[in-house]
C-alpha positions, 0 to 999 in steps of 0.5 A, spaced: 611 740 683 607 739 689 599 738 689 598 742 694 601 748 689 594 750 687 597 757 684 601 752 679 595 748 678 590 755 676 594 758 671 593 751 667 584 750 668 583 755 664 587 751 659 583 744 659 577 745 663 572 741 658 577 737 655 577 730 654 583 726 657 584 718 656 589 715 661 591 708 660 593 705 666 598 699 666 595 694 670 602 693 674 600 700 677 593 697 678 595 693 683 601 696 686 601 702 693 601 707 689 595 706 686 589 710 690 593 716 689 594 715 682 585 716 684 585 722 688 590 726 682 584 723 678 579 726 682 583 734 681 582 732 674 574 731 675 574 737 681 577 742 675 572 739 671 577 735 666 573 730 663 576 723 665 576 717 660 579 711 663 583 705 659 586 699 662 591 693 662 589 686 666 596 682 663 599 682 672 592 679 674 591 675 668 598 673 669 597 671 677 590 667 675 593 663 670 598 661 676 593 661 681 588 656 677 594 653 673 590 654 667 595 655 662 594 662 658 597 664 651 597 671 651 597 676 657 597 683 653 592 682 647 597 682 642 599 676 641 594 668 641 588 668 644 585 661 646 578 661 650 581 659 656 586 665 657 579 669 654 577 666 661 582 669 665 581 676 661 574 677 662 575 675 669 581 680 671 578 685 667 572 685 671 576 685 678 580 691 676 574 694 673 571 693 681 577 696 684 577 703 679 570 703 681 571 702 689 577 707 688 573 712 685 566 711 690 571 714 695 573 720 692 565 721 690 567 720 683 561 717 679 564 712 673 561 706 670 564 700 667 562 700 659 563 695 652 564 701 649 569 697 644 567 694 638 572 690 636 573 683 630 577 678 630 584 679 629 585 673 624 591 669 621 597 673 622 604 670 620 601 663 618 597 663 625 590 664 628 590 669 633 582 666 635 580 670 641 584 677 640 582 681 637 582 688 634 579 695 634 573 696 630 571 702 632 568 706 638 562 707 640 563 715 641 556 717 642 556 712 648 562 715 652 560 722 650 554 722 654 556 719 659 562 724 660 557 729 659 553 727 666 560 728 669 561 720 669 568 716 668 568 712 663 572 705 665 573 701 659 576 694 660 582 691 655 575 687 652 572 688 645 565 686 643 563 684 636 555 685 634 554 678 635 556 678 641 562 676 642 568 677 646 575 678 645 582 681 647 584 688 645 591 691 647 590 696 651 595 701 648 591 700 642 584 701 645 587 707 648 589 711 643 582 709 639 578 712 644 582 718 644 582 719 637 574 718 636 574 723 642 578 729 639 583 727 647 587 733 649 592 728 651 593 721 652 596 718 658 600 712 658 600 710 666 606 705 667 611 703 671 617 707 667 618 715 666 618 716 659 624 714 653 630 713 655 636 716 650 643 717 651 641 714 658 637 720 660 630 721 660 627 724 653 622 730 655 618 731 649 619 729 642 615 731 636 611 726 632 617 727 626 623 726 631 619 720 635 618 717 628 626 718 627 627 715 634 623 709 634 627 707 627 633 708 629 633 705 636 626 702 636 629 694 637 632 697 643 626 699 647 622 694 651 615 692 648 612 695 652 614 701 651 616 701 644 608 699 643 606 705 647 610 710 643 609 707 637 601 708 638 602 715 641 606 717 635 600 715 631 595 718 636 597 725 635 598 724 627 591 722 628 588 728 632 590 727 639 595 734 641 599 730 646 600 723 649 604 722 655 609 717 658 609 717 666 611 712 672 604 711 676 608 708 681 611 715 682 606 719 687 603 726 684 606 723 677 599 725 674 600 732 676 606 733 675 606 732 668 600 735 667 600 741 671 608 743 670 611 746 663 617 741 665 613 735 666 616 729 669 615 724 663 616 723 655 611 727 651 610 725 644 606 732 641 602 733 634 605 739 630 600 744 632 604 750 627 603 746 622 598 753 619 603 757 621 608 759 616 613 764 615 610 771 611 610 773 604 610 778 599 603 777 597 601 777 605 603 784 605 596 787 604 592 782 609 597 783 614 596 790 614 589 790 613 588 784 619 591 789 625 587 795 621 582 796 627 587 794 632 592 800 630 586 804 631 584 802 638 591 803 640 592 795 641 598 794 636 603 799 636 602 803 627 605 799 622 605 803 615 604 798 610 612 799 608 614 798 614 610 791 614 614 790 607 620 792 610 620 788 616 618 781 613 622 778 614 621 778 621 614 776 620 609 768 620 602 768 618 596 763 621 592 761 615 586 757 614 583 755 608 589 760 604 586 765 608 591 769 613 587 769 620 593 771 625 600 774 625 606 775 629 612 778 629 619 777 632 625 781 632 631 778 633 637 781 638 642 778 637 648 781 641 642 780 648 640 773 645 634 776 646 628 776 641 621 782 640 615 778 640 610 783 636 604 784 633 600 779 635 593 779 632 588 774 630 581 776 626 575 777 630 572 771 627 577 766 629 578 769 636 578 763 642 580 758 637 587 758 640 590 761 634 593 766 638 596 761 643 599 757 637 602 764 635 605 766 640 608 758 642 610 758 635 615 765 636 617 762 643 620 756 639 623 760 634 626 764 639 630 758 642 631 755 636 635 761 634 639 761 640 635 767 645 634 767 651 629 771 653 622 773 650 620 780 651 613 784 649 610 790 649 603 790 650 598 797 652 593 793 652 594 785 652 597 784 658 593 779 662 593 775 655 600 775 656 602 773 663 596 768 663 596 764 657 604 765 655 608 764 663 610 772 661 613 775 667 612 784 668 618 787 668 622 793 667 624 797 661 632 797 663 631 790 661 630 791 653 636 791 649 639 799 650 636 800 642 629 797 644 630 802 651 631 808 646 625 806 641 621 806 647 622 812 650 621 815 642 614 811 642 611 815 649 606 809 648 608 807 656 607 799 654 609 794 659 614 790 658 614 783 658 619 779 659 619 770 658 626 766 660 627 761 655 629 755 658 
């Protein structure tokens, strides 16, 4: 994707305006050519009034001021020993990288500030060891971050972590990150670093669920780098924490950024949380609360009529969204098997649970089920929804040649004069 594409960019805006994205930045990219861009696609982020919350690394200064100095240092990543020399550097690498975040952003008119949001203890003794200055993740102070995001501000937050006597200690920066991004409910955690996501099979793994990246990481987690075993182990429990989705992408790799955020196809690995886990198939005993949930909208010609013994007849085809045992959503799909295509119908969420995103959920749920079931194409007719389909499902006008020919005949029959909506499935 180009960044140039705005109109790719738009149909996303809606989607994420207001909501809080936490990028880890790898402090190899810090310090690598392509990191002012990395801080212009930060600043999209900001003009599209995403709010921004940034993690970073310090290991590669830590590394080179050990050198420069010849002091020698236990540690780089925050998870291993820390002496007090090597917090010395620590500090001292966090503070520079910090500055550079800062200057970088000034240029792009973009406020931030450096904070000691981490409140964090000792790590202790662990394998016989005292690991003395590293510490671990005690909690975040959300009110603090919350209120600088509310003002429009960036908040910068070293791999540093600070206890109530004031102590300092190293934090891994995978770990803060993700703390972060759970105490503030993140749309998306964002590993920036120096590879493009999980390779398997020699191939780059686009996406996984949180049940297969667990799978993955027992089966070939000993392959894996440290590096990236951490950041998958630690967007894996992220998203089982309430973070919807967590990101591995190349921030050596111009418009990475924008790419996996404003692409369906992404440029990195996604780890996402089982946002269908209240969708599940209908019941007998849903019959009456399916029927009675598009009552109103039958009768204001927005669902095309259902009699109670069609529901019951077509079940089968049917999935529920429930809160609380309670039925709040539902959607159809009718499976054409000899077009490899699939019917999304009846899609409806009560009036007291509308734009909660359930029927956004709904209709991606059917979108993998239709693929899960081999089909190709999605299609939907709407006399009314339309817009709802075309923005926030990437459904596409069509003709009604395109419907399977019993489906052209049904409606013809129907004189409903719907518009056909049709969704390629990849």
């Amino acid at each position: 994707m180009k960044a140039t594409d705005l109109r790719g960019i738009l149909g996303y805006i809606a989607r994420f305006r207001d909501r809080v994205f936490v990028l880890n930045i790898d402090s190899a990219v810090l310090v690598a050519d392509n990191f002012r861009n990395l801080l212009l696609d930060i600043s999209v982020l900001r003009s599209l009034n995403i709010k921004v919350v940034i993690v970073h690394g310090a290991s590669r200064r830590i590394e080179t001021l050990s050198e420069d100095l010849r002091v020698p240092a236990t540690d780089l990543d925050g998870m291993g020993v820390t002496d007090t020399p090597t917090l010395e550097l620590a500090v001292l690498a966090a503070n520079r990288f910090a500055h550079d975040i800062l200057e970088g952003l000034a240029e792009t008119d973009v406020r931030a500030a450096v904070t000691n949001a981490i409140v964090a203890h000792p790590a202790g003794i662990r394998g016989g060891r005292d690991h003395e200055r590293t510490g671990k993740v005690e909690r975040v102070d959300t009110s603090f971050l919350s209120a600088l995001l509310q003002e429009g501000i960036v908040p910068i937050i070293p791999p540093l972590g600070f206890d109530g006597n004031g102590q300092t200690f190293r934090v891994n920066s995978d770990q803060a990150a993700r703390a972060v991004a759970e105490s503030l409910k993140a749309a998306k955690l964002m590993f920036v670093g120096t590879s493009n996501g999980v390779p398997d099979g020699g191939k780059l793994s686009a996406q996984f669920s949180v049940a297969e990246a667990e799978t993955y990481l027992r089966s070939h987690g000993a392959e894996l780098g440290a590096v990236m075993r951490s950041k998958l182990e630690h967007g894996v429990r992220a998203c089982k924490n309430g973070v919807q989705r967590a990101h591995m992408i190349d921030g050596l790799q111009d418009e990475a950024l924008l790419g996996e955020v404003f692409s369906n196809e992404g440029v990195g690995t996604m780890i996402y949380a089982n946002e269908y886990q209240a969708i599940r198939a209908a019941r007998k005993r849903d019959v009456g609360a399916i029927v009675s949930l598009i009552r109103d909208a039958v009768a204001a010609e927005e669902l095309a009529p259902r009699t109670r013994r069609e529901v019951t007849d077509a079940l089968s085809n049917f999935y529920v969204f429930e809160i609380d045992r309670n039925v709040v959503g539902c959607v159809g799909l009718r499976l054409y098997a000899a077009e490899e295509a699939a019917e999304l119908q009846c899609l409806f969420v009560s009036e007291a649970h509308a734009n909660q995103g359930i029927g956004r959920k709904l209709m991606l749920f059917a979108c993998e089920r239709a693929r899960d079931l081999g089909c190709k194409r999605l299609f939907a007719l709407s006399t009314q929804a339309f817009n709802y389909f075309q923005q926030k499902g990437g459904f596409k006008e069509g003709a009604v040649s395109t419907l399977p020919p019993e489906r052209q005949k049904a409606y013809e029959a129907a004189g409903r004069k719907s518009r056909v909506l049709i969704r390629e499935l990849e």
